[in-house]
C-alpha positions in Angstrom: 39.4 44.9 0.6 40.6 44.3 -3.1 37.8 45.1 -5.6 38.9 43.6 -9.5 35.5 45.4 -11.4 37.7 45.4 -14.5 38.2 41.4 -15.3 34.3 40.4 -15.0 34.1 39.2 -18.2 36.6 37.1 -17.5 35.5 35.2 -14.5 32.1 35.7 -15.9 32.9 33.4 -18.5 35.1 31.0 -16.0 31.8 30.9 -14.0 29.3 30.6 -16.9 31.5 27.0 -18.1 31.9 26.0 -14.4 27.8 26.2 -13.9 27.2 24.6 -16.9 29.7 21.7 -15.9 28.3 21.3 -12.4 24.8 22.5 -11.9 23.9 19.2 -13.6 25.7 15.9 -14.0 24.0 14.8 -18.3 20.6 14.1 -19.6 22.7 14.6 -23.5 24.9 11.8 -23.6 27.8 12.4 -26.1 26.7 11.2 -29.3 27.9 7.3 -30.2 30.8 7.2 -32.2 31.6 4.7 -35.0 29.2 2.1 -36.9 30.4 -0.8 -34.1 27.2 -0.8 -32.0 28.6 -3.5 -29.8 31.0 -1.0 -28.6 28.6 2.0 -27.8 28.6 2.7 -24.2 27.1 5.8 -22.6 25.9 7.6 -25.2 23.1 8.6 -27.5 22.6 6.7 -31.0 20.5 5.7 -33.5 20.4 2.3 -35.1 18.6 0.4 -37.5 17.9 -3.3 -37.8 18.1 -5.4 -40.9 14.2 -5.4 -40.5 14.1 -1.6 -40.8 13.5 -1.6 -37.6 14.9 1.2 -35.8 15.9 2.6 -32.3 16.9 6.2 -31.2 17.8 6.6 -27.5 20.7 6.1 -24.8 23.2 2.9 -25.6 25.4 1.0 -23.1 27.3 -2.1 -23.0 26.6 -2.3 -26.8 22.7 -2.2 -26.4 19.5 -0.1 -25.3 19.8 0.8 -21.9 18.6 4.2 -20.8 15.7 6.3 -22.2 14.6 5.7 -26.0 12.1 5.2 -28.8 12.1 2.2 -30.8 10.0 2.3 -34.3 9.1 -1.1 -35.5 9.2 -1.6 -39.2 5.4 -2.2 -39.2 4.3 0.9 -37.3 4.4 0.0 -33.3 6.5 2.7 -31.4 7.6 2.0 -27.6 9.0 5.7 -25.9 10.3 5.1 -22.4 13.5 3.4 -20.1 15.2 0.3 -22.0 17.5 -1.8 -19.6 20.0 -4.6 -21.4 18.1 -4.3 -24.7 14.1 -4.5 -23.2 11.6 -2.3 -22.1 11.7 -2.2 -18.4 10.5 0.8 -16.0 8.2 3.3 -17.5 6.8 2.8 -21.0 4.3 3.5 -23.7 3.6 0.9 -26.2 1.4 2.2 -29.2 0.3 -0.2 -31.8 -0.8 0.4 -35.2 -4.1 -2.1 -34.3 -4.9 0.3 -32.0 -4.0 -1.1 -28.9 -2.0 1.1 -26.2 -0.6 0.6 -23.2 1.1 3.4 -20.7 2.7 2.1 -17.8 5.5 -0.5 -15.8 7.4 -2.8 -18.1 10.1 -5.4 -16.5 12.2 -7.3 -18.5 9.9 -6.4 -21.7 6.7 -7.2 -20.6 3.8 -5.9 -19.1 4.5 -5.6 -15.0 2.9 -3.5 -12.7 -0.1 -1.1 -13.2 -1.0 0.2 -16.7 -4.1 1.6 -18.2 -4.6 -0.3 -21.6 -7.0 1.0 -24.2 -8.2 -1.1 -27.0 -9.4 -0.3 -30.5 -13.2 -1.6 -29.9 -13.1 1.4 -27.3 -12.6 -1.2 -24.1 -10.1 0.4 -21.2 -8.7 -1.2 -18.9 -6.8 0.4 -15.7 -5.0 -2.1 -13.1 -2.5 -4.6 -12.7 -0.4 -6.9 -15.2 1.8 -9.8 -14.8 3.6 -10.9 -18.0 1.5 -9.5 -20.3 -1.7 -10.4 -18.9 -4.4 -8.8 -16.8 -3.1 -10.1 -13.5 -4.4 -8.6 -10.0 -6.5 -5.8 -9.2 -8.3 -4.0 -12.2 -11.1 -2.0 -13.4 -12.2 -3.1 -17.4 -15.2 -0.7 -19.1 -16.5 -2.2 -22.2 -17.4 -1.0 -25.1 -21.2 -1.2 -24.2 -20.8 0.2 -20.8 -20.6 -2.5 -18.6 -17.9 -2.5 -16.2 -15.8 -5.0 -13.9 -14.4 -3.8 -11.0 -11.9 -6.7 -9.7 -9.3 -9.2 -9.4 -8.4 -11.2 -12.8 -5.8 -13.9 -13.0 -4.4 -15.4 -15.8 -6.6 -12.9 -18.1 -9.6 -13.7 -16.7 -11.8 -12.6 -14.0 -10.9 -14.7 -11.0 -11.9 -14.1 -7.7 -13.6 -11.2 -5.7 -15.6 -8.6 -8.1 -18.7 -6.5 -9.2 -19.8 -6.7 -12.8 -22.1 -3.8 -13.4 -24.7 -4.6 -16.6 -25.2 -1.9 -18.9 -29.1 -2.1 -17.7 -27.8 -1.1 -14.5 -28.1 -4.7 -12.8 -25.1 -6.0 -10.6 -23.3 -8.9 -9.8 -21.1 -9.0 -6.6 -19.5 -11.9 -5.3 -17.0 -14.4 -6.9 -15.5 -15.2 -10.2 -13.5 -18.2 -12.0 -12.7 -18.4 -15.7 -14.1 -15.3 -16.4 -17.5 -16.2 -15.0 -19.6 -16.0 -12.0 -18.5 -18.8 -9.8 -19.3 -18.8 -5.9 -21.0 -17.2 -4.0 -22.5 -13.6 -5.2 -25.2 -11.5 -5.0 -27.1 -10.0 -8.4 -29.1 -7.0 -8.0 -31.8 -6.4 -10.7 -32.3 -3.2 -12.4 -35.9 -3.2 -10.7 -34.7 -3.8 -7.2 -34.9 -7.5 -6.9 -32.1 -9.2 -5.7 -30.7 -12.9 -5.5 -28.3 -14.4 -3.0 -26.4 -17.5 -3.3 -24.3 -20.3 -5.3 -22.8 -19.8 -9.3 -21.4 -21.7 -11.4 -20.4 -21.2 -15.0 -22.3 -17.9 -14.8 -26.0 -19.1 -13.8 -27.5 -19.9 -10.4 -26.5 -23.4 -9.3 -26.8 -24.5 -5.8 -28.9 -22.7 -2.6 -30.0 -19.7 -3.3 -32.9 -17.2 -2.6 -34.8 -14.3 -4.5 -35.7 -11.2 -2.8 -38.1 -8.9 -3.5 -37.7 -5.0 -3.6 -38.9 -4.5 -0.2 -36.4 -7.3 1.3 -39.0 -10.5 1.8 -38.0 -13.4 0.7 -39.8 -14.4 -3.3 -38.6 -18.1 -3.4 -35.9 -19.8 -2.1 -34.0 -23.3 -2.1 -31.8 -25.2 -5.2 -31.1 -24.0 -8.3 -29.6 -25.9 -11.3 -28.6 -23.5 -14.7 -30.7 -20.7 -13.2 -33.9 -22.4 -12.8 -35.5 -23.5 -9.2 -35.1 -26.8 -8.9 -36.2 -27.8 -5.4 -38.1 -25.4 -3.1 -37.2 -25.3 0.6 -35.9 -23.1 3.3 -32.4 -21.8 2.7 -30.6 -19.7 6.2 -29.5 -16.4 4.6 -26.1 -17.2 7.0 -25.3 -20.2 4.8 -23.1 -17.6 2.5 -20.3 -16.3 4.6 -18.7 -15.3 1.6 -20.5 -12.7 0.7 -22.0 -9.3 2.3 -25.7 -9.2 2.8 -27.5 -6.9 1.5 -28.9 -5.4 4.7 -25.7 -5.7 6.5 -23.9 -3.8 3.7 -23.8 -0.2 5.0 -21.1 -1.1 6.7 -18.8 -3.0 4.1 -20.1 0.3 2.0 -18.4 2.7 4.3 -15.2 1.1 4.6 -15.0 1.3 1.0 -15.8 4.9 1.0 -13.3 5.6 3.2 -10.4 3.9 1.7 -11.4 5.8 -0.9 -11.6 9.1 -0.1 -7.9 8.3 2.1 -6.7 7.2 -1.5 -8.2 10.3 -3.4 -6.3 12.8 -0.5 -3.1 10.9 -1.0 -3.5 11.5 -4.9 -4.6 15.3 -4.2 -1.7 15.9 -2.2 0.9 14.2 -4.6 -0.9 16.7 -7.5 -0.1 19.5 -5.3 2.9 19.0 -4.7 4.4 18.0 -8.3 2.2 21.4 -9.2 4.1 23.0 -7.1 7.4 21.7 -8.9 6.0 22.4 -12.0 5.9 26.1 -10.8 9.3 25.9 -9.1 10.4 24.7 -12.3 8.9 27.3 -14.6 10.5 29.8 -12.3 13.8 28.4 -13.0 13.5 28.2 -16.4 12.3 31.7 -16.9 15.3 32.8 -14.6 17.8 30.7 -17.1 15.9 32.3 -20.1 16.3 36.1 -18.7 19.8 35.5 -18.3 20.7 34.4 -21.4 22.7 37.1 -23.5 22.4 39.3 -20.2 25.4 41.0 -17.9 24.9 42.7 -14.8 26.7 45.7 -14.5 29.8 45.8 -12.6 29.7 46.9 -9.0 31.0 50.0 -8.2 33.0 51.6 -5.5 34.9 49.7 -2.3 32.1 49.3 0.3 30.8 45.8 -0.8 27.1 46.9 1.5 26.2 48.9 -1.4 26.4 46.9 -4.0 23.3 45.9 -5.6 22.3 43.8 -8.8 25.5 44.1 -10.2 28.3 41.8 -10.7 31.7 42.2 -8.3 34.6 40.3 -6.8 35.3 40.6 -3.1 38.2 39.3 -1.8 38.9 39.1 2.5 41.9 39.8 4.3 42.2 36.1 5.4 42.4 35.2 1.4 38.8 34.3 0.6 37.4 35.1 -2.4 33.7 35.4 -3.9 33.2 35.9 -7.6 29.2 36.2 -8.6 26.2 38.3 -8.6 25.4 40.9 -5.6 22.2 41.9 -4.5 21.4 44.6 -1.5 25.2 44.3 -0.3 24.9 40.2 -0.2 26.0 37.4 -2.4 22.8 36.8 -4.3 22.4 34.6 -7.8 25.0 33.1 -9.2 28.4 32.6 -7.6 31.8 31.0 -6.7 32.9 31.1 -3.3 36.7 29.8 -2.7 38.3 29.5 0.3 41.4 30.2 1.8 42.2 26.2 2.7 41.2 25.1 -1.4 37.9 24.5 -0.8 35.2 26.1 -3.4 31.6 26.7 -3.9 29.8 27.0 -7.0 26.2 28.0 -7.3 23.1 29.8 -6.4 23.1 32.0 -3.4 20.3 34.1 -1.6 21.0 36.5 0.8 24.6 36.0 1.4 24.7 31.9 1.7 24.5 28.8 -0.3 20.8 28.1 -1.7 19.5 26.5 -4.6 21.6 24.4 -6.9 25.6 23.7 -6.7 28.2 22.1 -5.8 31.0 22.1 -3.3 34.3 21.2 -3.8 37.0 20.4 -0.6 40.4 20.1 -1.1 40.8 16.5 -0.4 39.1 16.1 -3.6 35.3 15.4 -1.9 32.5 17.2 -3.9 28.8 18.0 -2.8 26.4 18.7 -6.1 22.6 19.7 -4.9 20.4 21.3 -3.2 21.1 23.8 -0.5 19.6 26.1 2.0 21.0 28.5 4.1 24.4 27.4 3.8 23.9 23.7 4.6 23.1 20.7 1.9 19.5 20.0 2.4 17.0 18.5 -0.6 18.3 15.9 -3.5 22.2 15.8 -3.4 25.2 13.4 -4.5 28.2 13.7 -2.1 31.1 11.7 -4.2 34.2 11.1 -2.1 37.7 11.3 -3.8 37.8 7.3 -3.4 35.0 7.4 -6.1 32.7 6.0 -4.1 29.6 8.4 -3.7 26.1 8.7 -1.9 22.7 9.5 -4.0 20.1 10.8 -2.1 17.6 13.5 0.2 19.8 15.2 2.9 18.7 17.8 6.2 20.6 20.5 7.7 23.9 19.3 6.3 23.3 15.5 7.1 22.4 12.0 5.0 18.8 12.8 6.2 15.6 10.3 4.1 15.9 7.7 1.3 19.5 7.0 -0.1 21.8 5.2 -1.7 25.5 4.5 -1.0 28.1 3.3 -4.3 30.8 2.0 -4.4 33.5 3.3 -6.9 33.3 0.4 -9.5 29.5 1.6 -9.4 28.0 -1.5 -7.0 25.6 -0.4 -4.5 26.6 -1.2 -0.9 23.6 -0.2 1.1 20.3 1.9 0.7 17.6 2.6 3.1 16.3 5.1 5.1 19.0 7.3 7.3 18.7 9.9 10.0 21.8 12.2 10.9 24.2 10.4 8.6 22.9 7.2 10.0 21.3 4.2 8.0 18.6 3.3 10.6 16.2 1.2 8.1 17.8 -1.2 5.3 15.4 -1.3 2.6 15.7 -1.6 -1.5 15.5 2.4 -3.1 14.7 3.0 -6.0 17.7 5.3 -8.2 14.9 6.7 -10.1 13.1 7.9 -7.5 15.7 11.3 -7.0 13.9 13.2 -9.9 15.5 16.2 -8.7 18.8 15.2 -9.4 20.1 16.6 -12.6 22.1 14.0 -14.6 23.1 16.1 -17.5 25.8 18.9 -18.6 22.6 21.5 -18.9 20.8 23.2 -16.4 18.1 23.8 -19.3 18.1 20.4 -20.3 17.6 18.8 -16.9 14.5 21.3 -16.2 12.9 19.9 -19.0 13.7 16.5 -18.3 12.1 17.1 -14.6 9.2 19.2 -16.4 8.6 16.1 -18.5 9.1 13.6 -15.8 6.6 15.6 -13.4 3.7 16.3 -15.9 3.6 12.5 -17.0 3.4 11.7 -13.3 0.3 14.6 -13.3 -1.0 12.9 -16.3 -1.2 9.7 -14.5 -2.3 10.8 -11.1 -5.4 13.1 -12.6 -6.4 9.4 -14.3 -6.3 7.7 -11.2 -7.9 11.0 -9.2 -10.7 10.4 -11.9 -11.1 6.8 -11.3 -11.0 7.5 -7.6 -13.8 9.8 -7.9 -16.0 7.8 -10.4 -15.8 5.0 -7.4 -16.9 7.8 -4.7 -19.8 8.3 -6.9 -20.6 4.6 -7.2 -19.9 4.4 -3.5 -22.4 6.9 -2.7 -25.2 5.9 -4.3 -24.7 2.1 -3.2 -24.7 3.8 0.3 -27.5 5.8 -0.5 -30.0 2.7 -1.4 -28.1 0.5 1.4 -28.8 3.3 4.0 -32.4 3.8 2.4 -32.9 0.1 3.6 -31.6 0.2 6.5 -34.1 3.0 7.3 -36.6 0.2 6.9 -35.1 -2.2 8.9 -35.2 -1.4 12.9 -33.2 -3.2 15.1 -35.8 -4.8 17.5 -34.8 -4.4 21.3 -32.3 -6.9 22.8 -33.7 -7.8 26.4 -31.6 -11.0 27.0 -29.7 -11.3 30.1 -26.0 -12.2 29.0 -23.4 -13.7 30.6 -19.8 -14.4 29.5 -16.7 -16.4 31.0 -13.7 -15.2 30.0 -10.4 -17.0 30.4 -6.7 -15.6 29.6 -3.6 -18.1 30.7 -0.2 -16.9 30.1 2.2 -18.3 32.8 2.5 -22.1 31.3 5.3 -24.2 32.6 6.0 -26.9 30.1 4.9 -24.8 26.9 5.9 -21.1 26.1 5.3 -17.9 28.7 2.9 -15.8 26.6 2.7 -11.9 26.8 -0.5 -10.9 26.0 -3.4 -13.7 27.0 -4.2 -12.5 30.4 -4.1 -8.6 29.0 -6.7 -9.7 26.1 -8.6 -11.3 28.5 -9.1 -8.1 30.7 -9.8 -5.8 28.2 -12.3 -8.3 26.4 -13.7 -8.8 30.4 -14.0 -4.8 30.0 -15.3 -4.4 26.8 -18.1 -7.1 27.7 -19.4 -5.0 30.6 -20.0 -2.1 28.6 -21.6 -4.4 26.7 -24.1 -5.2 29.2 -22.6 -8.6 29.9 -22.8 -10.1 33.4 -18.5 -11.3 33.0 -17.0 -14.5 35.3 -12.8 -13.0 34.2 -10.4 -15.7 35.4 -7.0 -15.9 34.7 -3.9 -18.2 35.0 -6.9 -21.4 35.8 -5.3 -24.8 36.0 -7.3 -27.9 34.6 -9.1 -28.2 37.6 -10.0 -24.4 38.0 -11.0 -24.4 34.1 -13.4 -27.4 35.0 -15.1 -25.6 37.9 -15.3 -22.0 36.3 -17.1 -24.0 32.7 -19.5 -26.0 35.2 -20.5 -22.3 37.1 -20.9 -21.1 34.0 -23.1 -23.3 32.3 -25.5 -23.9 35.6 -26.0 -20.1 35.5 -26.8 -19.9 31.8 -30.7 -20.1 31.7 -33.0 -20.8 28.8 -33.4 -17.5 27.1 -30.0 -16.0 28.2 -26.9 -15.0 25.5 -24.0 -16.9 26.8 -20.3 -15.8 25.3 -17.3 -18.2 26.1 -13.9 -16.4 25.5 -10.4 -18.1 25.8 -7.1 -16.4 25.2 -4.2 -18.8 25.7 -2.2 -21.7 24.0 -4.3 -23.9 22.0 -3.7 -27.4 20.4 -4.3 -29.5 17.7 -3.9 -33.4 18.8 -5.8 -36.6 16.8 -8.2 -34.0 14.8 -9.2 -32.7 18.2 -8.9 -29.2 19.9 -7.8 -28.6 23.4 -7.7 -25.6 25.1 -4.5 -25.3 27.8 -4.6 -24.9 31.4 -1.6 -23.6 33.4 0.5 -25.6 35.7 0.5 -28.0 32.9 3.0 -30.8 31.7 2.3 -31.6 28.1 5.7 -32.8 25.8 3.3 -34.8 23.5 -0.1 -35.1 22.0 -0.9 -38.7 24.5 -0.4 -36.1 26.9 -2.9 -33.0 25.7 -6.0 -35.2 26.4 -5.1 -35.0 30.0 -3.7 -32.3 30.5 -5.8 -29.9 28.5 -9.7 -29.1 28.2 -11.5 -30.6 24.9 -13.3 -28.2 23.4 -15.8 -30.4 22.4 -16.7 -30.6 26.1 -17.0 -26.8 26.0 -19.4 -27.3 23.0 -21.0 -29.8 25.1 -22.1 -27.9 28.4 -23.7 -24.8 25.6 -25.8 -27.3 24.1 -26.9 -28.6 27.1 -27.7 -25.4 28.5 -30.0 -25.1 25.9 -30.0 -21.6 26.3 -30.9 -19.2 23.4 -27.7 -18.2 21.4 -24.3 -19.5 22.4 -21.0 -17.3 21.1 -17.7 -19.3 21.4 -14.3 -17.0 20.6 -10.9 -18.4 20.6 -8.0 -16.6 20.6 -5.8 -19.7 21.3 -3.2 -20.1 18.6 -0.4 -18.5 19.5 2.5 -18.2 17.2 5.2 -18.7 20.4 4.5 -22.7 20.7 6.7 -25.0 18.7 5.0 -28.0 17.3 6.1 -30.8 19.3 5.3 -35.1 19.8 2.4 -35.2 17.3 0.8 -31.8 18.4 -0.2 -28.8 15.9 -0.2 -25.7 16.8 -3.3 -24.4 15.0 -6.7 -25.9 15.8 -9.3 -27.4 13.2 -12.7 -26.2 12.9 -15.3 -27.4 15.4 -18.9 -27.6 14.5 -20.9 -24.9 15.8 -24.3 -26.1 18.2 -27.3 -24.8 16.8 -28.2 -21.7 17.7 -24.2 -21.0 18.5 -21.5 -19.3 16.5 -17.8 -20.1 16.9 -14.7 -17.5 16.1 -11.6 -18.5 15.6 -8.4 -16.3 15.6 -7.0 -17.6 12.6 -7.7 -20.1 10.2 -7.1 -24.0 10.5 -4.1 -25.3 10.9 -2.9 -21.8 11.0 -0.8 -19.8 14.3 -2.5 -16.4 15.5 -0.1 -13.5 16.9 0.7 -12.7 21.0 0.8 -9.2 19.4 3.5 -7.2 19.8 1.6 -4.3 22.2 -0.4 -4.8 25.2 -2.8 -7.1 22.7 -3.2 -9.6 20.3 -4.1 -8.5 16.8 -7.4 -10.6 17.0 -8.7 -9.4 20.2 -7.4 -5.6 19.8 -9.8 -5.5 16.6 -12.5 -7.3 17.7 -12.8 -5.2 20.8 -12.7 -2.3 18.5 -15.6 -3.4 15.8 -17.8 -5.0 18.8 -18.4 -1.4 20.3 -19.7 0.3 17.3 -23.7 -0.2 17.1 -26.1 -1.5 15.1 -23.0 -4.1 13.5 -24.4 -7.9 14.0 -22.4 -10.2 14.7 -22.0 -12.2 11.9 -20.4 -8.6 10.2 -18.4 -7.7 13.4 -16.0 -10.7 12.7 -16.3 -10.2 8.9 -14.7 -7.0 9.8 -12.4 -8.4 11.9 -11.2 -11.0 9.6 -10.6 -7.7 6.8 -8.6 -5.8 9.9 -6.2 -8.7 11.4 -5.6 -10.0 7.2 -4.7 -6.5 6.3 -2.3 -5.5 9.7 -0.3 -9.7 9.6 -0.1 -9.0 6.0 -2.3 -12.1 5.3 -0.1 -14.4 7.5 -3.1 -14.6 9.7 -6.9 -14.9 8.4 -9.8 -15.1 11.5 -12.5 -17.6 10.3 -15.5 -18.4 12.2 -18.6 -20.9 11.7 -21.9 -19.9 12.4 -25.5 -22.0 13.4 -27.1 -19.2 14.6 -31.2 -18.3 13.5 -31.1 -15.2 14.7 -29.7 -11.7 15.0 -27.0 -10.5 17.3 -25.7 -7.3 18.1 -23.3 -6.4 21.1 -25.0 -2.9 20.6 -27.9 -2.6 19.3 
């Protein structure tokens, strides 16, 4: 062993240059040089306009690109990422009117969330597009009202709740920035009113409620004022949740919510915890400053202890650094016999913390590390130039990243496991915070400190939105559960009987995967139910024919009868047709024989005349190919009185086989059918929210209701 005590100050200084050149890769660009600010390219500048406008930030390609501030000559500052000359990633926009906006720019507008505070003392917290109030938003005005909603265009359009400063509500539908639809207003005294808007004031059918729930008057409005009285079914508006049916609708909200407000606790958490991390390293840096360890003394390495020393092996290694407790501990540079060299943090005798490793063949590693192996934020650049930016594991390309190529192009990104891209997806570069892209260790902890408390800024005002909605949420829960209190669910002593049908194994028209599996677990699902179930599958016309006749001669006057049908379903001549197996259909002349009209289905209910008829059809699958005249998706059927009918998706529309043992209509409405005290009419509501949400809106249930009474498959 070779101890050289008495040249630390040289390689200290070697070291303290070689740190500083590759702990971090340079938040300070070099400054711009010359008065040409067409030629400025990666570096910091300031310019000013022939307006006296003027911009201080990062320039490249001859314009803003980078992070910056930008002083107009009137006043109005914008401080955030520039890219070809425009705002575009995060910004905030201050006006001298007193507008502000904080928040995702594109291309120099307004894109993405923002919150938006205006100099009347409105807010406004949501969703842009091009400047304008676009998507989903919350807006509290200056008098305490507040709009909880989707705007388009500027305005509110579509689905919100407009709370009154009185306290009164409106929920239900908007267009032009009124109420337009179908909505429900609740009165600060308890009233209520259900039905039709239009340019903000009752028009159409409509009833007023009462505190205690009974109806006050019903039938058509015209500019708020009753019209004609008559008797208006409460299931006319099947756009909007009743007001006894809410608790449910409530509770789905209140869990999104609180899922939403976790998410947002745990992010807090964990940038806290960088925050800390960060601190630590800063107050590290700081301590160091102006400060030498001693040198190490004596031969046996073991003994050395927070002191600077050089050990060099018999083989030809070589570390350089700070010891600690007879290890490499602190700062470092570790060279190896075969060229290749290590500079960095260590702990405990192996690489940890920040550095970078350099091989011989010219390949270089800067990041994190732990025990010995790259693992955290990393860039691996290979001596071709091209380079890849991203989270690494044990040594391996392990989480989001981003491969270059050496003219700077990206080649792929994704997600990759063991060095392996296993999902291509788009990354976003900005998304490695923890990558240092300046020549200071200093300066890129406080870039990071910055970058993680304006992310903490944000998430505590969302965390304070989310928890204003809890509290909302409660208390609507609170007076929905209140009524429900009052409302029992009267005893359900109908017998009820149910044919279910699933037909997979066609002949002329696709093999399906999943109709005779929906079939059987909707068959099960019934019978806990306490249905009385006739399950068929794989029927051909003729067994079709013969199970619907049995069916409707067993169905007697006050019994609950449920038709079910999982199979291929067609469109021909504005008619549906459900199919059989065994069949031969090539075009639509040759549905009507081959398949069953479901208007003959319709047919033996109402001739049952039994007491409430439900008809479900899961019978659009996306497998058939549209063919000699023949849709895939079926048109809505009029319901019987007294009957409702579900549809899988909407018309015109194909519905999923599902890619597990169910369909994604069946699977959910198995699920919401088993919880109690749901009626029906909200069991497909919910179902419709479910299947939207899981197709990503490529398939929307609809159903159409007749029914005078209430249903629930358990009560």
């Amino acid at each position: 062993m070779v101890t050289i005590c008495s040249m630390k100050n040289f390689y200290r200084l070697i070291l303290a240059i070689g740190l500083l050149t590759v702990l971090t890769s340079s938040f300070a660009l070099p400054p711009c040089q010359g008065s040409n600010v067409s030629k400025w390219n990666n570096c910091f500048g300031r310019w000013t306009s022939n307006t006296n406008d003027v911009y201080e930030g990062d320039f490249n390609n001859g314009t803003y690109n980078g992070q910056g501030t930008y002083t107009a000559a009137n006043g109005d500052k914008y401080v955030g990422e520039w890219k070809d000359g425009k705002q575009n990633g995060y910004v905030t926009a201050t006006y001298t009117t007193g507008q502000k906006y904080v928040g995702e720019y594109k291309e120099g507008k307004r894109n993405g969330y923002l919150i938006a505070t205006y100099p009347n003392g409105g807010k406004y917290a949501g969703e842009f597009k091009d400047d304008v109030l676009n998507g989903q938003g919350t807006f509290t005005f200056p008098d305490g009202a507040k709009y909880v909603g989707e705007y388009k265009g500027d305005e509110k359009s579509g689905q919100g709740t407009f709370t009154f400063p009185d306290g009164a509500k409106y929920i239900g539908e908007f267009k032009e920035d009124k109420q337009s639809g179908q909505g429900t207003y609740l009165f600060a005294d308890g009233k209520y009113f259900i039905g039709e808007y239009q340019d903000g004031r009752p028009n159409g059918k409509g009833i007023d409620y009462r505190p205690d729930g009974s109806v006050l008057q019903s039938g058509v409005y015209k500019n708020g004022t009753l019209v004609q009285a008559r008797y208006i079914d409460p299931n006319s508006f099947t756009r909007i949740a009743k007001v006894k049916s809410a608790p449910s609708a409530v509770e789905a909200q209140r869990l999104e919510i609180e899922r939403k407000a976790a998410l947002l606790e745990e992010d807090r958490k964990r940038i806290e915890e960088e925050k800390r991390q960060i601190a630590l390293e800063r107050q590290r840096i700081e301590s160091q400053k102006g400060k030498q360890l001693p040198p190490c003394q004596g031969s046996d390495d073991s003994k050395w202890n927070n002191c600077f020393g050089t050990y060099i092996w018999p083989d030809g290694e070589k570390y350089v650094g700070d010891w600690k407790d007879g290890q490499q501990s602190g700062q470092g540079s570790y060279i190896r016999a075969n060229g290749n060299r290590y500079t960095g943090e260590f702990l405990k005798g192996k690489r940890n913390g920040q550095g970078t490793h350099t091989w011989a063949d010219g390949d270089e590693y800067a990041g994190a590390w732990k025990d010995g192996e790259a693992n955290g934020q990393g860039t691996y650049t290979w001596s071709s130039g091209s380079k890849h930016v991203g989270e690494w594991n044990g040594g391996y390309k392990n989480g989001l990243g981003i491969e270059y190529l050496a003219d700077g192009r990206i080649s792929r990104s994704g997600i990759w496991a063991e060095d392996k891209l296993v999902t291509s997806q788009y990354v976003d570069p900005n998304s490695f915070t923890r990558i240092a892209k300046g020549n200071s260790a200093a300066a890129a902890a406080d870039a990071l400190r910055l970058e993680n408390e304006r992310k903490a800024a944000q998430l505590e005002e969302e965390r304070r939105k989310f928890e204003e909605e809890k509290r909302q949420a409660a208390l609507e829960r609170q007076r929905t559960e209140s009524q429900k209190a009052q409302t029992q669910v009267v005893p359900d002593n109908r017998r009820r009987l149910a044919l279910v049908i699933g037909n997979d194994n066609y002949s002329s028209m696709p093999v399906l995967n999943n109709a005779v599996n929906d079939a059987k677990s909707m068959s099960d699902a019934l019978k806990q139910a306490n249905f009385e179930v006739l399950y068929y599958k794989n029927l051909n016309k003729r067994g079709m024919e013969e199970a619907l006749y049995t069916f409707a001669q067993k169905l007697a006057k006050d019994d609950v009868g449920m038709f079910y049908f999982a199979g291929h379903g067609v469109q021909a001549n504005s008619q549906n047709f459900l199919i059989p197996v065994a069949e031969n259909v090539k075009k639509s002349a040759d549905v009507q024989f081959e398949g069953i009209d479901v208007n003959r289905v319709m047919a033996y209910l109402r001739d049952s005349k039994n007491s409430l008829n439900i008809v479900v059809l899961d019978a659009c699958r996306s497998s058939l190919p549209e063919r000699g005249g023949m849709s895939r998706g079926l048109t809505v059927t009029e319901a019987p009185q007294g009957s409702i009918v579900a549809y899988a998706t909407s018309p015109g529309k194909a519905a999923s086989d599902g890619d597990g043992g169910n369909s994604p209509f069946t699977k959910n409405l198995i699920r919401v059918m088993q919880r109690k005290g749901v009626k029906i009419e909200d069991v497909f509501k919910e179902v419709r929210v479910a299947v939207s949400r899981e197709t990503n809106g490529e398939q929307v249930p609809q159903e159409v209701s007749q029914l005078v009474g209430d249903f629930y498959f358990r009560p």
